[in-house]
C-alpha positions in Angstrom: -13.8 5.3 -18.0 -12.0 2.1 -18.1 -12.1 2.5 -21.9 -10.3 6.0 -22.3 -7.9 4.1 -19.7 -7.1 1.8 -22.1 -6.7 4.6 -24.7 -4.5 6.8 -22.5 -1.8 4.3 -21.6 -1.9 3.0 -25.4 -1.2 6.5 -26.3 1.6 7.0 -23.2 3.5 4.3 -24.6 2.7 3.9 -28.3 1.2 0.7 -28.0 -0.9 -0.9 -31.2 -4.9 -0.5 -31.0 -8.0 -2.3 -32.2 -10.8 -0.3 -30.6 -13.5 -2.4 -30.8 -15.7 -0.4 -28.2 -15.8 2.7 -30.6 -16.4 0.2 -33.6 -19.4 -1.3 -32.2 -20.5 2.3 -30.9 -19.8 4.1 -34.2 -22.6 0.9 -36.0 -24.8 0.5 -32.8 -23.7 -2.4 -32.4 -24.8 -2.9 -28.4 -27.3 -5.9 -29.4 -24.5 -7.9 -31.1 -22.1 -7.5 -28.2 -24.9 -8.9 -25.8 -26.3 -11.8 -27.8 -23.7 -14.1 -26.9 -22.8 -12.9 -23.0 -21.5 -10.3 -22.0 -17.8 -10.6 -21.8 -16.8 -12.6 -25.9 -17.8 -12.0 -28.8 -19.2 -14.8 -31.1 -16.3 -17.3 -32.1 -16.3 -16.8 -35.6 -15.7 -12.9 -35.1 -12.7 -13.4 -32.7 -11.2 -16.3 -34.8 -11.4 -13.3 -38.2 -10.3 -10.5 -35.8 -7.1 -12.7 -34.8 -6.7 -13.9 -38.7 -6.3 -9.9 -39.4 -4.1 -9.8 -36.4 -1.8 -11.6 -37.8 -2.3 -10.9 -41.0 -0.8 -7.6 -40.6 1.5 -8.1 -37.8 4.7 -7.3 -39.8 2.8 -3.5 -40.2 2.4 -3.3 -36.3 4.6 -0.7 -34.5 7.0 -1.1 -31.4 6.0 0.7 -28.6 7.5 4.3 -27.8 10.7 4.2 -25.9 10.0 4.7 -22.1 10.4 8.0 -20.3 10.8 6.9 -17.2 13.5 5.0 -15.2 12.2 2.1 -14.4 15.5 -0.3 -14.1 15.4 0.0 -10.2 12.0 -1.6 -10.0 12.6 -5.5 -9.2 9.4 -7.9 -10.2 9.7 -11.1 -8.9 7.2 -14.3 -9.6 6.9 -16.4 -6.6 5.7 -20.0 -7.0 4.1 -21.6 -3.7 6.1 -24.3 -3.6 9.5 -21.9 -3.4 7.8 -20.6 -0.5 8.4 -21.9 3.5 5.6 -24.4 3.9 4.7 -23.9 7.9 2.1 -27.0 7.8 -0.4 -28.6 5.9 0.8 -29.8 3.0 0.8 -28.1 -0.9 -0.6 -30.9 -3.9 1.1 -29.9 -7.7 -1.6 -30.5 -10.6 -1.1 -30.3 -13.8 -3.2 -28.3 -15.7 -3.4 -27.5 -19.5 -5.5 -26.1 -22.2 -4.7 -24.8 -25.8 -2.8 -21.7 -24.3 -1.5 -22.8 -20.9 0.7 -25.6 -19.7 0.5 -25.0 -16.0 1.8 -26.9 -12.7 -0.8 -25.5 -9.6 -0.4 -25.9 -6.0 -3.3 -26.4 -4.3 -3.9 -25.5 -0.4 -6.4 -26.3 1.8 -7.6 -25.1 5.1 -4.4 -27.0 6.8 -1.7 -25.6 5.1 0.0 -22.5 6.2 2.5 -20.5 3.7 5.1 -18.1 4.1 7.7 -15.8 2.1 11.0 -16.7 2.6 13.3 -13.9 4.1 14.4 -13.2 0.5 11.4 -11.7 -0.5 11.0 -9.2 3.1 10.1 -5.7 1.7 8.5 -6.9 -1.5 5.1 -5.9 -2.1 2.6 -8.3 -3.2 0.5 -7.2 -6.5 -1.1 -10.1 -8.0 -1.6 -14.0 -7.9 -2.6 -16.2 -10.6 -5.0 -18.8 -9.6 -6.5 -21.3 -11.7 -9.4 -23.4 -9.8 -11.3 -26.1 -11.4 -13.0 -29.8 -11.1 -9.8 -31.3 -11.1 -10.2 -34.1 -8.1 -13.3 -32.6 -7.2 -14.6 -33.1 -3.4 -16.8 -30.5 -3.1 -20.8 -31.2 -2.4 -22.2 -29.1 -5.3 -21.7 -30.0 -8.7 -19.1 -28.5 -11.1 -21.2 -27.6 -13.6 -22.1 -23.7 -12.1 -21.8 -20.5 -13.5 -17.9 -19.4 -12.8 -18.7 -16.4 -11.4 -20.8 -17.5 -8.7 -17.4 -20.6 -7.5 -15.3 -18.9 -5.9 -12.0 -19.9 -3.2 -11.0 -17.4 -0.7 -7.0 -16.7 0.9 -5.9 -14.5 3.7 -2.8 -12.9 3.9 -1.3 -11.7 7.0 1.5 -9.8 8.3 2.7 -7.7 11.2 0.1 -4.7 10.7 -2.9 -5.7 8.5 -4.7 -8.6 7.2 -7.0 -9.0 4.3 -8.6 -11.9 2.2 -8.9 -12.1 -1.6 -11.0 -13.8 -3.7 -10.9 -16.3 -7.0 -13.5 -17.2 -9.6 -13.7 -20.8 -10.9 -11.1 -20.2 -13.5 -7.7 -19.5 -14.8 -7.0 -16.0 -13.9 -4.6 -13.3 -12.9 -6.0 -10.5 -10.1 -4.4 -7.4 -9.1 -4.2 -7.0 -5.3 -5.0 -3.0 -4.0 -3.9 -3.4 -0.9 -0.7 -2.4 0.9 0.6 -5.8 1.5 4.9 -5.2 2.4 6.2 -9.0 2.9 7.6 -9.1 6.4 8.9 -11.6 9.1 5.9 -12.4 9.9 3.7 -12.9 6.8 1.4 -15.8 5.8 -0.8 -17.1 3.4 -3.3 -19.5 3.8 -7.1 -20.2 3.0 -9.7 -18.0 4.5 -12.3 -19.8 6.2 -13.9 -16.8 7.3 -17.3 -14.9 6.2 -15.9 -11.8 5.7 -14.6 -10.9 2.6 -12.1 -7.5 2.5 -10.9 -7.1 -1.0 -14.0 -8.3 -3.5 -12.3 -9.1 -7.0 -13.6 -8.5 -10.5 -16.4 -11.4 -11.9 -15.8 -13.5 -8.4 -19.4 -12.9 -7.0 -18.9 -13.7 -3.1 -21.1 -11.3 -1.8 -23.9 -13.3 -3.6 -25.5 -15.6 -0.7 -26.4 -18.1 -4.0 -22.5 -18.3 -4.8 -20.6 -21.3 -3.7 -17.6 -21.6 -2.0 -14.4 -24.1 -2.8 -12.8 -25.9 0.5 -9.1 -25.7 -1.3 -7.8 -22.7 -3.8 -5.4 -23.7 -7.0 -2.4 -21.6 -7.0 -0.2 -21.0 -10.0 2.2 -17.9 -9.1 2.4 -14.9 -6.8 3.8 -11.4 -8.2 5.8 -9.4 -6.6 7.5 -5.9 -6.6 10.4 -3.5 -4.7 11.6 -0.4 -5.5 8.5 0.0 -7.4 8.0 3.3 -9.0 5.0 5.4 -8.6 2.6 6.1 -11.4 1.6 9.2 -11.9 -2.1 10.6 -10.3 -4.4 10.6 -12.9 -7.9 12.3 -12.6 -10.5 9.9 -13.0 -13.2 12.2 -13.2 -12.5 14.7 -15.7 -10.4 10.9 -17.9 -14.2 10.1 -18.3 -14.7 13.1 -20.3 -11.9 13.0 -22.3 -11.9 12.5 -25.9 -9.0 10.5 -26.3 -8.1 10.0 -30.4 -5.3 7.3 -30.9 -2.8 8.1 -33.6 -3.3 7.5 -37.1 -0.2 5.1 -36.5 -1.0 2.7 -33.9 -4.6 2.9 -34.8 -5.4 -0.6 -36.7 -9.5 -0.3 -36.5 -9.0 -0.5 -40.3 -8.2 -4.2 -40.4 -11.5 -5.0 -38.2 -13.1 -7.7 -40.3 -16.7 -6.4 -41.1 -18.3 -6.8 -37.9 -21.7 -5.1 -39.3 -22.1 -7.4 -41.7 -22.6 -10.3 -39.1 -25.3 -8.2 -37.4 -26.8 -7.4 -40.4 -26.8 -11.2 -41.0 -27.9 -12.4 -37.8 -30.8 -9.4 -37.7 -32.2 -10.5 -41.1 -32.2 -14.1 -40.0 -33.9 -12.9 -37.0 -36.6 -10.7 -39.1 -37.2 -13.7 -41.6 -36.2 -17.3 -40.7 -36.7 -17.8 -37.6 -40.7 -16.9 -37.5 -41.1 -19.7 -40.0 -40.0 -21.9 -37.0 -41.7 -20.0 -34.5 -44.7 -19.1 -36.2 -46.3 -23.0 -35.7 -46.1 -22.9 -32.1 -47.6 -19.1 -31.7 -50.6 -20.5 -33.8 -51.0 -23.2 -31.3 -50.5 -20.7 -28.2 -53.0 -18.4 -29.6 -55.6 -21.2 -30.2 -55.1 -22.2 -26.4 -55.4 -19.2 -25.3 -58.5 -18.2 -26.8 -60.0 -22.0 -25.5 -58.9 -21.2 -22.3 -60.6 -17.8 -22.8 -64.1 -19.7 -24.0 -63.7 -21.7 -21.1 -63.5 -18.8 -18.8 -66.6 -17.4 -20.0 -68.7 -20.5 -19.6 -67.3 -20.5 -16.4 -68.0 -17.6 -15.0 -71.9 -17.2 -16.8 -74.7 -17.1 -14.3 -76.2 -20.5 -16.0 -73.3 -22.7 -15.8 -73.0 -21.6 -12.2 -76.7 -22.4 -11.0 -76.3 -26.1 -12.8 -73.2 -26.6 -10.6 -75.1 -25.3 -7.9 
């Protein structure tokens, strides 16, 4: 479903397509895409698919021209520190990696946020967080699967409140709910157990996950005026064959994917029991003396000497 999602939208609006999905589908490639984990492909086969990329970028289409009227929709990115800081206090880091340059405001359970007036009747849709070791204080170690590190904030205003969630990572997440900035909105870390809105890959329903005492903010997203999109039936878009257009479909300048299965499958089938085979002899061996030793065990003889 979330595929043809993809697909429909690239077709709406004429965007450019590798469809890796059907690729790996059309080889049975399912083994491939798990070897490694299951959200990347192997580095080599991202580095070749981003060399074709751009490769061929100057043969890549602009998108359709839009339908609708969307110039009376106003996005707006908030940073914390532009916001009214009630109490508590906000810390910048500077974070960086080879894509992002990033300053982050971090929060803890004393500080208290809130909108300015500016922003009353935008709606909140997404916040970028970006939580990591930096200046660690925490009494786990780091060094934990992402998923299962998470930091919690509640937002509040006059008629609802809801928390949201955020994995050890740099990451943007969509908010569902309703949240209207009011006069009497604020943000601040959840130090609750209950969790209202879970978010994708931030496992804190998991009683093994662990929980941050601060939460690294980069930027809040905002909308007014926003324009509706259209319904869309979910359950018959899952049935839906959804075919791209011979234009914007660039599946053709997919490096050979198969080959690297077809590589890593014959190494599998022939090089790697020469390393394995050894160490099955010498399991097999113990086995079978452990076996022998059973036997003499458990036979009648042995059993009246020990008597």
């Amino acid at each position: 479903m979330i595929a043809n999602l993809h697909r429909f939208y690239a077709l709406k609006f004429g965007f450019n397509v590798l469809d890796l999905q059907r690729y790996y589908q059309k080889f049975d490639l399912s083994k491939l895409c798990n070897m490694l984990d299951t959200w990347h492909h192997f580095n080599t086969i991202s580095r070749n698919i981003g060399k074709q990329v751009a490769l061929n970028i100057d043969n890549f289409y602009a998108p359709k021209p839009l339908k609708e009227n969307l110039k009376n929709s106003k996005f707006i990115i908030v940073k914390p520190n532009e916001m009214n800081l009630i109490k508590g206090s906000l810390e910048e880091l500077h974070k960086s990696n080879s894509i992002f340059n990033e300053i982050t405001f971090r929060i803890d359970k004393n500080t208290l946020l809130k909108f300015n007036e500016k922003y009353k009747g935008y709606k909140l849709i997404g916040i970028r967080t970006w939580n990591d070791a930096t200046k660690w204080q925490e009494e786990f170690e780091p060094k934990i699967n992402p998923t299962k590190c998470f930091s919690s904030i509640l937002f509040k205003n006059k008629t609802k409140n809801f928390s949201k969630e955020f994995k050890f990572n740099n990451a943007f997440i969509n908010v569902c709910n309703e949240f209207i900035i009011d006069d009497e909105n604020f943000v601040s870390l959840n130090e609750s157990d209950e969790f209202s809105e879970y978010a994708h890959n931030c496992h804190s329903w998991d009683k093994n996950s662990k929980r941050l005492s601060v939460c690294d903010i980069v930027v809040f997203l905002l909308v007014k005026d926003e324009k509706k999109a259209p319904e869309i039936d979910f359950e018959k878009l899952n049935d839906y064959n959804i075919l791209i257009d011979e234009k914007y479909n660039f599946n053709h300048i997919l490096p050979d994917i198969k080959a690297y299965s077809d590589l890593i499958n014959e190494y599998e089938q022939r090089i790697v029991p020469r390393f394995t085979r050894p160490l099955n002899i010498k399991i097999d061996t113990l086995n079978k003396e452990i076996l022998a030793t059973t036997r003499v065990k458990n036979h009648l003889a042995y059993k009246m000497a020990k008597a």
